[in-house]
Every structure is written in C-alpha cells, then in structure tokens.
N, CA, C and O atoms as a Tinker XYZ file with bonds, in Angstrom:
   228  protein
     1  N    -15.822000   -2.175000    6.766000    73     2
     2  CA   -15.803000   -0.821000    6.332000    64     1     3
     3  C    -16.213000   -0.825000    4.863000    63     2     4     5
     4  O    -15.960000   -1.642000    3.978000    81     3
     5  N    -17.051000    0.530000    4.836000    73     3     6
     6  CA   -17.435000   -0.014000    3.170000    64     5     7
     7  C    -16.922000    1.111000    2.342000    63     6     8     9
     8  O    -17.591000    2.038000    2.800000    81     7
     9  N    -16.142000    1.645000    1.389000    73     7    10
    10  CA   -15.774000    2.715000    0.889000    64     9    11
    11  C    -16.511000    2.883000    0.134000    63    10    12    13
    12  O    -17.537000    2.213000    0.022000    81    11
    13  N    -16.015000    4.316000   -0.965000    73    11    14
    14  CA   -16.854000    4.504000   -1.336000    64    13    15
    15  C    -17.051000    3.733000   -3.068000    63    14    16    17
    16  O    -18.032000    3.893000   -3.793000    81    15
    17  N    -15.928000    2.983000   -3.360000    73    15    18
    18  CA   -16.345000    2.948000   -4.490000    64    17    19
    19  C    -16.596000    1.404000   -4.629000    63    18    20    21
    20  O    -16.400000    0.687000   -5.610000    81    19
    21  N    -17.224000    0.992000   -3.022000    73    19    22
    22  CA   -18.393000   -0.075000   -3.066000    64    21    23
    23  C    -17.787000   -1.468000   -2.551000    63    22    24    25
    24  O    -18.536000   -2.388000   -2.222000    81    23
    25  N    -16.215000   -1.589000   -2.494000    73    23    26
    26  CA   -15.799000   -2.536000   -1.693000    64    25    27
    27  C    -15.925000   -2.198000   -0.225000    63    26    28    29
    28  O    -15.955000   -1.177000    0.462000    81    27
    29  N    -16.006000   -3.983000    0.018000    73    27    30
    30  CA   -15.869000   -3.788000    2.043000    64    29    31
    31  C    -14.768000   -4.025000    2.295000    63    30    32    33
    32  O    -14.122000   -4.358000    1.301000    81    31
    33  N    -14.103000   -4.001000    3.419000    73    31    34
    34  CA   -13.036000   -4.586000    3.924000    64    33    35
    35  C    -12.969000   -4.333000    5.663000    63    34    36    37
    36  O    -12.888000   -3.317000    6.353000    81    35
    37  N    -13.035000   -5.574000    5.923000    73    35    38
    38  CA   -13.186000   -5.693000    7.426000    64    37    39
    39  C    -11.776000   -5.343000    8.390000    63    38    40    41
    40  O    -10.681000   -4.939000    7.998000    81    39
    41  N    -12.220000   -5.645000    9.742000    73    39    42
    42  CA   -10.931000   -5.307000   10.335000    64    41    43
    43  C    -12.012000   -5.647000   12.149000    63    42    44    45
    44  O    -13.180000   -5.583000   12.532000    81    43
    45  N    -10.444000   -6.048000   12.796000    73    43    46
    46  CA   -10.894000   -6.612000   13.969000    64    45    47
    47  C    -10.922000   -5.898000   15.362000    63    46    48    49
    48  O     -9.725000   -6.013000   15.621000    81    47
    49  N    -11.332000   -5.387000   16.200000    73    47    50
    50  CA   -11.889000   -5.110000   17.174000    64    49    51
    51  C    -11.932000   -5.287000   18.514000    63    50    52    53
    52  O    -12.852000   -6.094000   18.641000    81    51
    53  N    -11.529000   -5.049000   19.561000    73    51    54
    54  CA   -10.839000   -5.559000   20.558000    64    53    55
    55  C    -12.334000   -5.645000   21.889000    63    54    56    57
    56  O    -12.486000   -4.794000   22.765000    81    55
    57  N    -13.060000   -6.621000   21.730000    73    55    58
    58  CA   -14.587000   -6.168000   22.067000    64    57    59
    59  C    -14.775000   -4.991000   23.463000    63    58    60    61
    60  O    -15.613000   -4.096000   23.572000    81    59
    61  N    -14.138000   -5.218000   24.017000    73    59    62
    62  CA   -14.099000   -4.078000   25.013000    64    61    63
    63  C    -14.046000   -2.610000   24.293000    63    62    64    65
    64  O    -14.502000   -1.586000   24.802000    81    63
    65  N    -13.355000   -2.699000   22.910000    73    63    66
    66  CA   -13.089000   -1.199000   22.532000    64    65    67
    67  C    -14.232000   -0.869000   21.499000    63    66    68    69
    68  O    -14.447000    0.292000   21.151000    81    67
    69  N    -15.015000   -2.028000   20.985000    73    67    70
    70  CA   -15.852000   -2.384000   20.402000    64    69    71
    71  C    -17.075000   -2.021000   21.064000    63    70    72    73
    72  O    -18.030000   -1.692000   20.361000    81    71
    73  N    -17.186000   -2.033000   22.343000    73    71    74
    74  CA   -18.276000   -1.624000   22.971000    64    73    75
    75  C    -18.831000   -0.506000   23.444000    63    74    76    77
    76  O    -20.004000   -0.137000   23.502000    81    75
    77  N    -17.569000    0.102000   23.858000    73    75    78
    78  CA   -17.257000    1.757000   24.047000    64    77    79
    79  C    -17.529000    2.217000   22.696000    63    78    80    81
    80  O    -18.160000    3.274000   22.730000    81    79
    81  N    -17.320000    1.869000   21.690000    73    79    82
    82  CA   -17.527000    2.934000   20.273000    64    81    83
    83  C    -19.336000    3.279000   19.943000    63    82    84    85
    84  O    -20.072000    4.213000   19.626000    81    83
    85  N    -19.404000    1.278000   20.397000    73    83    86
    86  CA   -21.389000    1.608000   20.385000    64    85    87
    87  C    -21.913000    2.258000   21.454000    63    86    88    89
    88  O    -23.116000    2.067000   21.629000    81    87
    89  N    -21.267000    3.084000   22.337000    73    87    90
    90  CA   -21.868000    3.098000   23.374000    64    89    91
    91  C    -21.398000    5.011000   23.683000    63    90    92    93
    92  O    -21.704000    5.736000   24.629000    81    91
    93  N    -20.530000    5.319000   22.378000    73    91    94
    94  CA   -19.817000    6.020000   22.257000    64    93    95
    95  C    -18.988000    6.640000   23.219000    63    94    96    97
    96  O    -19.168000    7.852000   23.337000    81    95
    97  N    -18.311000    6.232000   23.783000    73    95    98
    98  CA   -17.506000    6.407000   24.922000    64    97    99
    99  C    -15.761000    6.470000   24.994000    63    98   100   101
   100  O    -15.001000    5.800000   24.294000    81    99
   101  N    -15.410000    7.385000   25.954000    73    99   102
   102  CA   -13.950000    7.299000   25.930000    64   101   103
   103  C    -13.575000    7.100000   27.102000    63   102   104   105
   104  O    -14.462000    6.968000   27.945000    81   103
   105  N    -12.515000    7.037000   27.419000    73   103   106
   106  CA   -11.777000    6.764000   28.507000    64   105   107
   107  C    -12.504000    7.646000   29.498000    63   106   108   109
   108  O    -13.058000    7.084000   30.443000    81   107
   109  N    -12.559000    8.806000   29.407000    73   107   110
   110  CA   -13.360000    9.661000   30.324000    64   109   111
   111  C    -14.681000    9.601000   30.604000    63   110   112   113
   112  O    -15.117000    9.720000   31.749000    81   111
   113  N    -15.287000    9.443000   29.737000    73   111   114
   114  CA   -16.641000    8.782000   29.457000    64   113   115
   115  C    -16.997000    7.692000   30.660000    63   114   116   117
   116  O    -17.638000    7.766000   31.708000    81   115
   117  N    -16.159000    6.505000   29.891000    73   115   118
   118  CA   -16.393000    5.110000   31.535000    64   117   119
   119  C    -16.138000    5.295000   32.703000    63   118   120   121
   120  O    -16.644000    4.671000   33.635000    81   119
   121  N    -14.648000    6.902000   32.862000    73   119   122
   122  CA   -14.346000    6.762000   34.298000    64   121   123
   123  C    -15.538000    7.961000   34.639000    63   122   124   125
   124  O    -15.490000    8.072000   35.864000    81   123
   125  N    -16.533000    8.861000   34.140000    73   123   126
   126  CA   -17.598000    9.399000   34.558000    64   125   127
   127  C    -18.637000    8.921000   34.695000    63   126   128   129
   128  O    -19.586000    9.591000   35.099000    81   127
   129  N    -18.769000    7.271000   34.312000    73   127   130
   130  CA   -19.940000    6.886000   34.298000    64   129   131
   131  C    -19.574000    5.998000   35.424000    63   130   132   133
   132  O    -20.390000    5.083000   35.313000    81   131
   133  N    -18.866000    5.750000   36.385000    73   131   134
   134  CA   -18.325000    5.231000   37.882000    64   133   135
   135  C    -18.151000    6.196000   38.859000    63   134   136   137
   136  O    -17.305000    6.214000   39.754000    81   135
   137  N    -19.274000    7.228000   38.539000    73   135   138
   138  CA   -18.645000    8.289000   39.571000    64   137   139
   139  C    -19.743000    8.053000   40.806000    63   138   140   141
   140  O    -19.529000    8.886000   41.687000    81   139
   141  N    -20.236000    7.659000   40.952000    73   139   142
   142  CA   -21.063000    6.649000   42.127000    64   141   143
   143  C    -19.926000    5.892000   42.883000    63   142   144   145
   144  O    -19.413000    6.213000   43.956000    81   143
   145  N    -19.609000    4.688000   41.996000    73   143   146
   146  CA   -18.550000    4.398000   43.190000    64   145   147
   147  C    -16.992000    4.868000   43.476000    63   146   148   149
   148  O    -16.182000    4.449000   44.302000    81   147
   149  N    -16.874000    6.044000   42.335000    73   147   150
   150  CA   -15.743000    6.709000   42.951000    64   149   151
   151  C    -15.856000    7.981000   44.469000    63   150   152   153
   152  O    -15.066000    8.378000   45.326000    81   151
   153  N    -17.113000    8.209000   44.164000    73   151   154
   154  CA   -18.074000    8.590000   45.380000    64   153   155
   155  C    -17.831000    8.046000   46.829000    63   154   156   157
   156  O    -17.446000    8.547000   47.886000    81   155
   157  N    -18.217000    6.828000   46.425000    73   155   158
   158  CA   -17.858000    5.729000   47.891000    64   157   159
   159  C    -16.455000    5.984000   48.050000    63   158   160   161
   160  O    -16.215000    6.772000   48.965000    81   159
   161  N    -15.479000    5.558000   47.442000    73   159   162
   162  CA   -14.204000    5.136000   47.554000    64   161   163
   163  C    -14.020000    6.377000   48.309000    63   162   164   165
   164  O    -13.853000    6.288000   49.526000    81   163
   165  N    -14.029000    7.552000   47.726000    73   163   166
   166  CA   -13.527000    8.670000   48.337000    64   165   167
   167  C    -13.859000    8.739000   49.741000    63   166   168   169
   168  O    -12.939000    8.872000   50.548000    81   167
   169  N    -15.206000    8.656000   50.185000    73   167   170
   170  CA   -15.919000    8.609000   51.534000    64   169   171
   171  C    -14.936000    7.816000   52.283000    63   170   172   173
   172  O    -14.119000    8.295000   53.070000    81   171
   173  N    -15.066000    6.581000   51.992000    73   171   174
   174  CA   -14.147000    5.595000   52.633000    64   173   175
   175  C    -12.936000    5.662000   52.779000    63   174   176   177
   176  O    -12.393000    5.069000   53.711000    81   175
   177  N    -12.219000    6.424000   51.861000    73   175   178
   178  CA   -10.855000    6.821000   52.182000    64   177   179
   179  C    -10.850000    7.874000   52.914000    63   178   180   181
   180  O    -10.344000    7.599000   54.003000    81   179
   181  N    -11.272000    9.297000   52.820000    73   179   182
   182  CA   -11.415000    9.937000   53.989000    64   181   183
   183  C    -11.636000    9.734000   54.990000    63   182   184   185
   184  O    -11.156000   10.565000   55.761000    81   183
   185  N    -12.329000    8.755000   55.551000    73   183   186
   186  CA   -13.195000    8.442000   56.754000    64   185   187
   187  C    -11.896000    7.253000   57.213000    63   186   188   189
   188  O    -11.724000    7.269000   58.431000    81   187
   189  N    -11.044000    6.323000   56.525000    73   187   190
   190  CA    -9.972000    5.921000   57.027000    64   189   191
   191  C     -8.812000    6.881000   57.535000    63   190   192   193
   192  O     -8.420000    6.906000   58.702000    81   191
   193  N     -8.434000    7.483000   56.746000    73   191   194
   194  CA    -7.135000    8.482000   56.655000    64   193   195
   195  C     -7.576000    9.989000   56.545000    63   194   196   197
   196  O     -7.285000   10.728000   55.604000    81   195
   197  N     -8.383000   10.362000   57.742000    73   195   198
   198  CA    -8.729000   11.316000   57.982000    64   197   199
   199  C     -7.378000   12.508000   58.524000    63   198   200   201
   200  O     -7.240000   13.710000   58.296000    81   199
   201  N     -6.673000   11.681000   59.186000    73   199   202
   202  CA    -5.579000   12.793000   59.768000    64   201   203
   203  C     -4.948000   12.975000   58.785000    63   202   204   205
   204  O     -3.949000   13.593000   59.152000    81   203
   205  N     -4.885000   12.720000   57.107000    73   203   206
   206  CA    -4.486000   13.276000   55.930000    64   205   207
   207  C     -5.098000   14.746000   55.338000    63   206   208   209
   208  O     -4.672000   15.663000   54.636000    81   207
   209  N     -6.104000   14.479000   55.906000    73   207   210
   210  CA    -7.195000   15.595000   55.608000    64   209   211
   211  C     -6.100000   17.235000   55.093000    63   210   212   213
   212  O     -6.157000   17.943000   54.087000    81   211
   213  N     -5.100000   17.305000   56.483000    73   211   214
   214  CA    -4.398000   18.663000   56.709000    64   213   215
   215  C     -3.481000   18.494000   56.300000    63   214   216   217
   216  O     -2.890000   19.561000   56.129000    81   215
   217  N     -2.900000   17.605000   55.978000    73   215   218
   218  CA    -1.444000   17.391000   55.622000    64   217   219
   219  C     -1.163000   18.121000   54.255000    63   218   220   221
   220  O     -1.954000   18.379000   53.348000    81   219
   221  N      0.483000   18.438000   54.384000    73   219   222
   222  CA     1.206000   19.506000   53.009000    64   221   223
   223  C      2.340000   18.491000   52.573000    63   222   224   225
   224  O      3.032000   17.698000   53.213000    81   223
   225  N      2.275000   18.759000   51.498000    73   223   226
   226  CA     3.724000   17.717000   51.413000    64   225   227
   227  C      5.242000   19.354000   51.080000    63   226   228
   228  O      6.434000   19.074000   50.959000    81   227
C-alpha cells in the first residue's frame, strides 16, 4: 500500500481473496458466475425428487 506521503507498507493476502479482488468479485459475484452448473444441479434434483415438486411444509 502506498500512502500518501510516499511510504509503502505491505500486508498479506489470502490468494483466493487475492484473486477475487483482481477479478473484482464478491461472494455473489463467484456464486453468479456458477450459474451453469447451479442450472444442472437444480435439473437433477428435480428430476430425482420430483414428488417434492407439491409439497407444503
């Protein structure tokens, strides 16, 4: 980090969270960018547990 009156001072980064920042992303972000295979999943779970379809709790 560089302020402004010209020192740096570093700091460490957890690369996974590091990657999302370059990539600018949030939590919502990554789980919208899996919406392809949250796509599937859903199919596949419906298509297992179809007699859920109607159910009320």
């Amino acid at each position: 980090m560089l302020l402004p009156d010209g020192s740096r001072h570093g700091f460490e980064l957890d690369p996974v969270r590091k990657d999302q920042l370059l990539r600018g992303l949030d939590d919502i972000g990554i789980t919208l960018n899996e919406g392809k295979l949250i796509e599937q999943f859903e199919a596949a779970y419906h298509d297992r547990l179809y007699w859920l379809a109607g159910a009320k709790a």
